[in-house]
FITOR-519911 format. One line per 10 residues: number of its first residue (from 1); their letters; for each residue x, y, z of C-alpha. Coordinates in Angstrom, 2 decimals, padded with zeros to 5 digits, always signed. Layout:
BEGIN
NUM	a	X:Y:Z  ...
//
This chain:
BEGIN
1	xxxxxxxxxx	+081.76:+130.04:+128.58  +078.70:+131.80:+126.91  +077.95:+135.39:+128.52  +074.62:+137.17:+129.53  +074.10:+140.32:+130.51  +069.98:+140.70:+132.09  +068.72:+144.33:+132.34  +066.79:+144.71:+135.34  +066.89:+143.75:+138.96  +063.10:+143.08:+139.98
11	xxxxxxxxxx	+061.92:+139.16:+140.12  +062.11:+138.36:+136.28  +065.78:+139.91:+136.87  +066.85:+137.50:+139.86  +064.90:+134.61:+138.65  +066.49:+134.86:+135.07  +069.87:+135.21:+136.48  +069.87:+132.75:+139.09  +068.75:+130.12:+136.89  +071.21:+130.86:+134.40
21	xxxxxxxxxx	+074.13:+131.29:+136.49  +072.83:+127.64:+137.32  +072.81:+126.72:+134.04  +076.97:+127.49:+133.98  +076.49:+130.85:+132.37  +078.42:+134.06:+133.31  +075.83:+137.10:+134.13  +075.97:+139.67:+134.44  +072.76:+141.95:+136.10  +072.39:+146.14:+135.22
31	xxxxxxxxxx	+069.78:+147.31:+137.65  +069.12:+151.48:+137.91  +068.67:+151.87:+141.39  +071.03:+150.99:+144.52  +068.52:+147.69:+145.68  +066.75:+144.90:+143.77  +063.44:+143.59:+144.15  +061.32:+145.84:+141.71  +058.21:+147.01:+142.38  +058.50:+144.68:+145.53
41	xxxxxxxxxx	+060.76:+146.86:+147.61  +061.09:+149.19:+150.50  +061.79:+152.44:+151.10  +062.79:+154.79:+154.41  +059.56:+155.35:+156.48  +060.60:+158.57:+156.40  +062.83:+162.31:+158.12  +066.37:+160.95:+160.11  +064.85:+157.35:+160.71  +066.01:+154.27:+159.17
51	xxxxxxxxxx	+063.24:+151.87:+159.21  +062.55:+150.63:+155.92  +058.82:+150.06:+154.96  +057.69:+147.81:+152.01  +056.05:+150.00:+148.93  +053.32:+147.73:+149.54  +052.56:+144.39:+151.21  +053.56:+141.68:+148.67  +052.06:+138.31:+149.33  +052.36:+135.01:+148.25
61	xxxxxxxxxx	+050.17:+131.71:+148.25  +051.50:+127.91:+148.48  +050.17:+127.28:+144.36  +053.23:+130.12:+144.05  +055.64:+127.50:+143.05  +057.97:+129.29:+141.32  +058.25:+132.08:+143.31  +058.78:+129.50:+146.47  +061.75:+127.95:+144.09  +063.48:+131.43:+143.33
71	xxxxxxxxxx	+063.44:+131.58:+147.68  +065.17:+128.06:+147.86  +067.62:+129.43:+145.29  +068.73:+132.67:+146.91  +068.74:+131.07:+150.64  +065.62:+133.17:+151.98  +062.75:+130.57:+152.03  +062.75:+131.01:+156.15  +062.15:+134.53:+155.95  +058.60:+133.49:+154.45
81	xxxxxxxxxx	+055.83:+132.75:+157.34  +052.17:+131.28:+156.39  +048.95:+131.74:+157.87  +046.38:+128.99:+157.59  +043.35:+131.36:+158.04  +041.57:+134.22:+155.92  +040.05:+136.88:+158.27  +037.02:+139.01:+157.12  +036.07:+141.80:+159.04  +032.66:+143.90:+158.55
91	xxxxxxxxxx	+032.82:+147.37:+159.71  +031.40:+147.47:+163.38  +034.11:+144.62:+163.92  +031.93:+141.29:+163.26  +034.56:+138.73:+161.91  +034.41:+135.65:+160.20  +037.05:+133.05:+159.12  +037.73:+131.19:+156.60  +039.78:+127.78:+157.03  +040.60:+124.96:+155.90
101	xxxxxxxxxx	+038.31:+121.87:+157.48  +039.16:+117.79:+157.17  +037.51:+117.19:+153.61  +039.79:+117.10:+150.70  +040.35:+119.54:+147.95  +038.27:+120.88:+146.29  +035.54:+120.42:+149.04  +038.10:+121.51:+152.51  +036.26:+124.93:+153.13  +033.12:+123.94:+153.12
111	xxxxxxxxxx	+032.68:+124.10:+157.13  +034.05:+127.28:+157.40  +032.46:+129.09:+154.87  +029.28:+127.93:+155.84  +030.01:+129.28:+158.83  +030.64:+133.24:+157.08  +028.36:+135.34:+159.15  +029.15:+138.27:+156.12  +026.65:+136.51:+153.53  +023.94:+135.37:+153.75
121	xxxxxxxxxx	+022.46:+131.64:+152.85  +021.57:+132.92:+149.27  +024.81:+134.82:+148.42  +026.89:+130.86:+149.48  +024.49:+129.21:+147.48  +025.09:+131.29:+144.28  +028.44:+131.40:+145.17  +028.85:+127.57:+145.55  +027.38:+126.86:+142.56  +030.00:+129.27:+140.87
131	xxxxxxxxxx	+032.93:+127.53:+142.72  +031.65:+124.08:+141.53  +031.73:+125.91:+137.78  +035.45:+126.93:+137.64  +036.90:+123.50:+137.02  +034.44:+122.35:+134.33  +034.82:+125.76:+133.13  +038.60:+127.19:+132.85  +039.29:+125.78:+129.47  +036.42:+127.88:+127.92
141	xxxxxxxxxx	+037.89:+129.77:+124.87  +036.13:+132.86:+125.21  +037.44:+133.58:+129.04  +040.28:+135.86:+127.98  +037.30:+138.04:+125.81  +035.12:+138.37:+128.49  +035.25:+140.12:+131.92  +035.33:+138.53:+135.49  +032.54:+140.26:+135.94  +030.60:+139.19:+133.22
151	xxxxxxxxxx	+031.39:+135.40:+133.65  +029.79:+136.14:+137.58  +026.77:+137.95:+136.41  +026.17:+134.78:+134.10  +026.51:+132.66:+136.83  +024.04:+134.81:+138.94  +026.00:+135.57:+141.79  +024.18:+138.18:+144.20  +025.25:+142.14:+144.41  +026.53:+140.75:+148.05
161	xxxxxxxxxx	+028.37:+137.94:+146.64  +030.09:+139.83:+144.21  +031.16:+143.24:+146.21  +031.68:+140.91:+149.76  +033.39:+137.92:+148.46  +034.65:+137.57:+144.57  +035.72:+141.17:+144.74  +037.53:+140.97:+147.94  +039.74:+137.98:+146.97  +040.09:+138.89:+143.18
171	xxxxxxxxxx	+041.08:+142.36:+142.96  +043.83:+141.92:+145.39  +045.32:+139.19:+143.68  +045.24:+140.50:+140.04  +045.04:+144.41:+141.12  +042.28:+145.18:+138.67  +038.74:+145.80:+139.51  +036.51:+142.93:+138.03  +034.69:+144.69:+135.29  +038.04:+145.15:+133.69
181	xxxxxxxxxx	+040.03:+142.17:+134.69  +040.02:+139.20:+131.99  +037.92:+136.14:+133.43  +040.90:+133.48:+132.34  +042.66:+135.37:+135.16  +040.51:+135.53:+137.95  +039.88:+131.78:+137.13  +043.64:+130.87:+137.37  +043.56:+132.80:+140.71  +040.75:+131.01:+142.61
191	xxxxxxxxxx	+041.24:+127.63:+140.57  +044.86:+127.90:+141.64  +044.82:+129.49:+145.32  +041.37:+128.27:+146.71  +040.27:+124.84:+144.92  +042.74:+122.61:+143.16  +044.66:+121.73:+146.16  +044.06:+121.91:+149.89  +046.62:+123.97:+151.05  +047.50:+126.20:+148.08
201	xxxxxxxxxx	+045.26:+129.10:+149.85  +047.56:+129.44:+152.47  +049.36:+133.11:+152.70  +052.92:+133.80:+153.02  +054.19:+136.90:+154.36  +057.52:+137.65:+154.13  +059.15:+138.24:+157.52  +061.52:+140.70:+157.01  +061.43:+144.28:+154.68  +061.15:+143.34:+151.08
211	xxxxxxxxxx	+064.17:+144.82:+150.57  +065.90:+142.95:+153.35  +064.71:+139.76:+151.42  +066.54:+140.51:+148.08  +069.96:+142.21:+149.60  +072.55:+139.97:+150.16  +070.97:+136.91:+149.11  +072.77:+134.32:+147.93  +072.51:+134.66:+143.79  +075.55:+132.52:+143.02
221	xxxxxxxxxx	+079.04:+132.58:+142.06  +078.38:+132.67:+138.25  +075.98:+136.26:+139.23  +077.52:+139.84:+139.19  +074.82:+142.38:+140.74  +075.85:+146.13:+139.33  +073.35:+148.13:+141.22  +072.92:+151.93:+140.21  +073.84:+151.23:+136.65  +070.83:+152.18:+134.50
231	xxxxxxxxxx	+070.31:+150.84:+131.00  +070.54:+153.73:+128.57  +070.87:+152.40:+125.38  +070.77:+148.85:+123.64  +073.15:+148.75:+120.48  +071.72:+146.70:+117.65  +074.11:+145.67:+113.94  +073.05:+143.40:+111.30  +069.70:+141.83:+113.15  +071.24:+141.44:+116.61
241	xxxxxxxxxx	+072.21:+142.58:+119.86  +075.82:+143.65:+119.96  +076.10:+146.42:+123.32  +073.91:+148.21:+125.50  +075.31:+151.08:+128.13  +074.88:+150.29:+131.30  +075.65:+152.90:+133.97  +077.79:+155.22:+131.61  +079.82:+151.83:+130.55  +079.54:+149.71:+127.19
251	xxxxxxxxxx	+078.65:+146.19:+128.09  +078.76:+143.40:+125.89  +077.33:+139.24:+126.00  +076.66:+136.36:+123.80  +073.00:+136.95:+124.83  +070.59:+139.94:+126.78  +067.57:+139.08:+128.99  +065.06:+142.60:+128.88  +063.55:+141.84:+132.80  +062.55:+146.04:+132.00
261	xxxxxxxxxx	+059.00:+147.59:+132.69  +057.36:+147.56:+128.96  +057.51:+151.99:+129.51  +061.07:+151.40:+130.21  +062.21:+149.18:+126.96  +059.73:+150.81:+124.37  +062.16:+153.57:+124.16  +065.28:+151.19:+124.06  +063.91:+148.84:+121.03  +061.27:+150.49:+120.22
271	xxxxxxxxxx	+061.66:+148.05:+116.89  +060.44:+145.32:+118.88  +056.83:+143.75:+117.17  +054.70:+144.64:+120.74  +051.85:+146.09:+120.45  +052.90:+148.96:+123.00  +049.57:+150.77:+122.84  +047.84:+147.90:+124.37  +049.36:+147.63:+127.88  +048.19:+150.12:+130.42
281	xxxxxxxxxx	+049.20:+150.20:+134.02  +046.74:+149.75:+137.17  +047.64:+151.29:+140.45  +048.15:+149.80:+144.27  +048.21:+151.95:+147.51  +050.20:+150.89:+150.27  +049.21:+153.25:+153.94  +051.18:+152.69:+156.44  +050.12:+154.30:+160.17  +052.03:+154.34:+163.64
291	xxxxxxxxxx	+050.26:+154.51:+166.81  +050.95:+155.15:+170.25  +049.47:+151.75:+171.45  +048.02:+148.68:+169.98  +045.11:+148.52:+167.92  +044.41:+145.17:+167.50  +045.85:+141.58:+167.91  +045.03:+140.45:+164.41  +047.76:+139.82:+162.14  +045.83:+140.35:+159.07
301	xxxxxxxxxx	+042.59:+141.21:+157.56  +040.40:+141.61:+154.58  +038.12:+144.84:+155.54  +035.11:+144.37:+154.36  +032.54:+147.35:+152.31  +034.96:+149.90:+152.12  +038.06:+151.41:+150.44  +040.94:+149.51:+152.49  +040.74:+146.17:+151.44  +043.57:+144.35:+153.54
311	xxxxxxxxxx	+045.09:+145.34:+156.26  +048.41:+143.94:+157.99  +049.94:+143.91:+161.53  +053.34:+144.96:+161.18  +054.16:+145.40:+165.09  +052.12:+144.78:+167.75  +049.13:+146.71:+166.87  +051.24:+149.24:+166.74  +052.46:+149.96:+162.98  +049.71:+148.81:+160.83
321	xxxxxxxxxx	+049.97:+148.48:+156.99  +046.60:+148.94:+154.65  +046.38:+148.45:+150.78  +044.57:+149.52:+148.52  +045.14:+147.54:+144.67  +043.47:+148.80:+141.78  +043.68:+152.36:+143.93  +042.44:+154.76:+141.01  +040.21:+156.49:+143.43  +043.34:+157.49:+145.23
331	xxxxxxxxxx	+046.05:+158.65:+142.55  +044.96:+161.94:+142.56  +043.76:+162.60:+146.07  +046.09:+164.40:+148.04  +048.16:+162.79:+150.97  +046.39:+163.97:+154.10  +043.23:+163.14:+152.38  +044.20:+159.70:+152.08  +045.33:+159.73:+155.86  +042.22:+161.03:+156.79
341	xxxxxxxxxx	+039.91:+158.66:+154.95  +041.47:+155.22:+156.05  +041.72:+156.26:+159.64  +037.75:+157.55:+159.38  +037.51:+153.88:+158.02  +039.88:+151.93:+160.28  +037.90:+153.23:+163.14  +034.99:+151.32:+162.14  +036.55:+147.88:+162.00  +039.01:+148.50:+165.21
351	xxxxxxxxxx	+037.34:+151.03:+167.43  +041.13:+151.12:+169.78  +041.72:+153.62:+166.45  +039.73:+156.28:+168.08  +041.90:+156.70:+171.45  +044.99:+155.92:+169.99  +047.16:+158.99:+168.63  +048.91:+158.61:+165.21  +052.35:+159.49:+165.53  +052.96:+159.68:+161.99
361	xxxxxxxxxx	+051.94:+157.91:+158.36  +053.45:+156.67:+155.32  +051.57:+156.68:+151.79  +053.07:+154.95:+148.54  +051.19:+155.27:+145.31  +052.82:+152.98:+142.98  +051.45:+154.50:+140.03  +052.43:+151.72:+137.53  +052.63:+149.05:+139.64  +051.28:+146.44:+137.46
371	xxxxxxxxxx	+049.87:+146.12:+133.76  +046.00:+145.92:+133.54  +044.90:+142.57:+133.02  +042.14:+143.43:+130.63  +039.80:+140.94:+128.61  +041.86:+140.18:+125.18  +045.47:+141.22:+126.30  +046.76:+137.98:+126.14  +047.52:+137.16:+123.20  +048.95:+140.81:+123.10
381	xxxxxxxxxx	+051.48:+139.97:+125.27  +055.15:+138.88:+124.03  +056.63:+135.12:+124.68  +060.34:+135.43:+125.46  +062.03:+134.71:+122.26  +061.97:+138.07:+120.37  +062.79:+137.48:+116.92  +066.57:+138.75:+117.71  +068.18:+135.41:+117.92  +070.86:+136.65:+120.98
391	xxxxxxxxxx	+067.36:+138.92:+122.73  +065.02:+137.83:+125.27  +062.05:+138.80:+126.97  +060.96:+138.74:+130.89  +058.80:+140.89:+132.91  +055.29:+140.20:+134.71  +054.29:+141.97:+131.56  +055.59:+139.33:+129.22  +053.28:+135.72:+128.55  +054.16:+134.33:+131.67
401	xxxxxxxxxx	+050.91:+132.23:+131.69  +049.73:+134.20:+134.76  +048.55:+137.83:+135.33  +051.39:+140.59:+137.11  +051.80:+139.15:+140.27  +055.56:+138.26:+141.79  +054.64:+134.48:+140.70  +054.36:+135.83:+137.39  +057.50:+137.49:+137.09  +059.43:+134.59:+138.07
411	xxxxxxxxxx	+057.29:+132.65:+135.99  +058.79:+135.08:+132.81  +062.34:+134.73:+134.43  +062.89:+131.02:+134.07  +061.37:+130.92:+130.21  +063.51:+134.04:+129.39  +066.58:+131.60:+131.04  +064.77:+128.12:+129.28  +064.91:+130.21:+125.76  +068.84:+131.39:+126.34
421	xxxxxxxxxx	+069.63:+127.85:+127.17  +067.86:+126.21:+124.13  +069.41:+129.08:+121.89  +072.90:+128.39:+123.25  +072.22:+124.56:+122.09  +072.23:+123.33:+126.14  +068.75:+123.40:+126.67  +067.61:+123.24:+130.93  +064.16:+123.40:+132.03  +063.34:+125.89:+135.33
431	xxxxxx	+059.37:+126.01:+135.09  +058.17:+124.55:+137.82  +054.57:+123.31:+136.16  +051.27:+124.86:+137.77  +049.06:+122.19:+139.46  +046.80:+120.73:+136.22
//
């Protein structure tokens, strides 16, 4: 029975795993810390207490097909809940939703967001004519060379249009701001998640702490999880892999899946042909606040014309969660500072903020929390077969097909586990397609 050993424990980690323990292979997963999950984890809120809070909130939408699959396989799809509506709140509190209505895809929001109060007649019409672009449009060549933001100024969308609506749904999604984000990803996004099928908008929000989701599940027999056992060297003789140490141990396979941050393997093969210079990180924010009461009823939001961009109910009104993606603004500014600005700014959407006392906060900066998905990285970044005939590739990072979102890492998982199987001569396919 052919052997693999992955390196890493995020989502390219379990999804490359699973799949392959599947597949009848024995694996065998090295992750550094005591948890898996990644970047999409949980940590202690904090002194003697042992709440766990997630990093920041991770999200999925029904086009996430892959990631939905990876669920079914470990036994945790019921721990995911979806919400049918978008929320958009101006400050002073005015809120609009968007829904889905009776027409079909692409046309089913067309009730409710003509019913936006946040733009005006002119920014929907600009905005409708850009919508009714993006299918004849996303097979343009050049849409990986140019910027989101460029493709929207050539379609004449309105400084309100942009800032209140493109911005609001893009940036979270792809954590990049849209003068640096490639257009063939913020076209996958809203082609994907808000046009090609009528409910593929709709949000899931995991249930329970991210890291709640991950522990325990159920990753198969054929799966060995050896948590706090950090990758420290890979051993390479005569063109292939023949060791790595894992945790202070030698470990050998028939084959080795890299699921490791592109910082993390550079110094491991630092032989691999990737262009390392080209990948940069972009940051996300995650605030969370307690209060003595509630603040609100809503379960989540998208704050409109300021620096919080969504904000999530965690309990009651009482425990609220903002983000913050593409957060450069923030990396630097110290932690009360941060406290004090999104409170100044939560006031203004829910004014409960201004009698309630904060009992304490929680900031995460996750620093390198995803690669930058800048016009002409693409074809920069690696497919899973490496050149070493018994050495793979995963990682949002990798050419997943979409930008570093949790979709995307599973999406690198199963062709890491698609390229094992078609070395080893039993070739399986995991890739669950994207809608065409």
């Amino acid at each position: 029975m052919s052997s693999v050993a992955v390196l890493g424990g995020g989502l390219a980690g379990l999804a490359a795993a699973v799949a392959l323990g599947d597949a009848g292979f024995e694996v065998d997963l090295y992750e550094a810390r005591a948890f898996l999950g990644g970047r999409a984890t949980s940590w202690p809120a904090g002194g003697e207490e042992t709440e766990l809070v997630d990093n920041c909130q991770h999200v999925l939408l029904r086009c996430c097909g892959n990631l939905l699959d990876l669920y079914r396989r470990l036994g945790v799809a019921d721990r995911i809940h979806f919400h049918k509506e978008f929320c958009f709140i101006e400050p002073g509190g005015r809120t609009s939703h968007l829904r889905r209505g009776f027409l079909p895809a692409p046309n089913h929001f067309a009730l409710s967001f003509l019913g936006l109060k946040f733009l005006s007649l002119a920014d929907k019409i600009c905005i409708a004519r850009a919508v009714r672009a993006i299918p004849k449009e996303r097979h343009r060549e050049d849409l990986d060379a140019i910027s989101m933001a460029a493709w929207l100024r050539e379609k004449r969308q309105t400084p309100q249009a942009i800032e209140r609506y493109w911005r609001q749904i893009l940036v979270s999604a792809v954590n990049e701001e849209l003068d640096q984000m490639a257009a063939s990803h913020g076209f996958q996004v809203f082609w994907l998640g808000m046009i090609a099928r009528a409910d593929s908008y709709e949000m899931g929000v995991p249930s329970v702490p991210l890291r709640e989701l991950y522990s325990g599940a159920a990753v198969g027999q054929r799966v060995r999880i050896h948590e706090r056992a950090a990758v420290t060297a890979i051993r390479m003789d005569s063109g292939k892999v023949v060791g790595l140490e894992a945790g202070g141990q030698a470990v050998t396979a028939d084959y080795y899946v890299s699921a490791l941050p592109f910082e993390r393997l550079q110094p491991l093969m630092p032989e691999l042909p990737v262009e390392w210079s080209a990948f940069e990180h972009s940051p996300i924010t995650g605030i969370h606040l307690w209060f003595d009461r509630p603040i609100t009823d809503i379960p989540h939001a998208t704050l409109l014309d300021r620096t919080i961009q969504w904000f999530f109910n965690k309990n009651d009104g009482r425990h609220v969660h903002l983000v913050v993606s593409a957060s450069r603004s923030l990396t630097n500014m110290p932690r009360q500072d941060v406290i004090d600005l999104v409170l100044r700014e939560l006031t203004e959407f829910f004014p409960a903020v201004s009698e309630a006392h904060l009992e304490k906060a929680h900031v995460v900066k996750e620093i390198r929390a995803t690669f930058s998905a800048k016009p002409g990285l693409e074809a920069r970044r690696p497919v899973a077969a490496t050149g070493i005939p018994n050495f793979f590739l995963a990682g949002d990072w990798t050419r997943s097909g979409w930008p570093a979102t949790m979709e995307g890492a599973v999406r690198s998982g199963y062709l890491a586990a698609e390229a094992v199987t078609q070395r080893a001569g039993r070739p399986r396919p995991f890739l669950i397609p994207d809608i065409a």
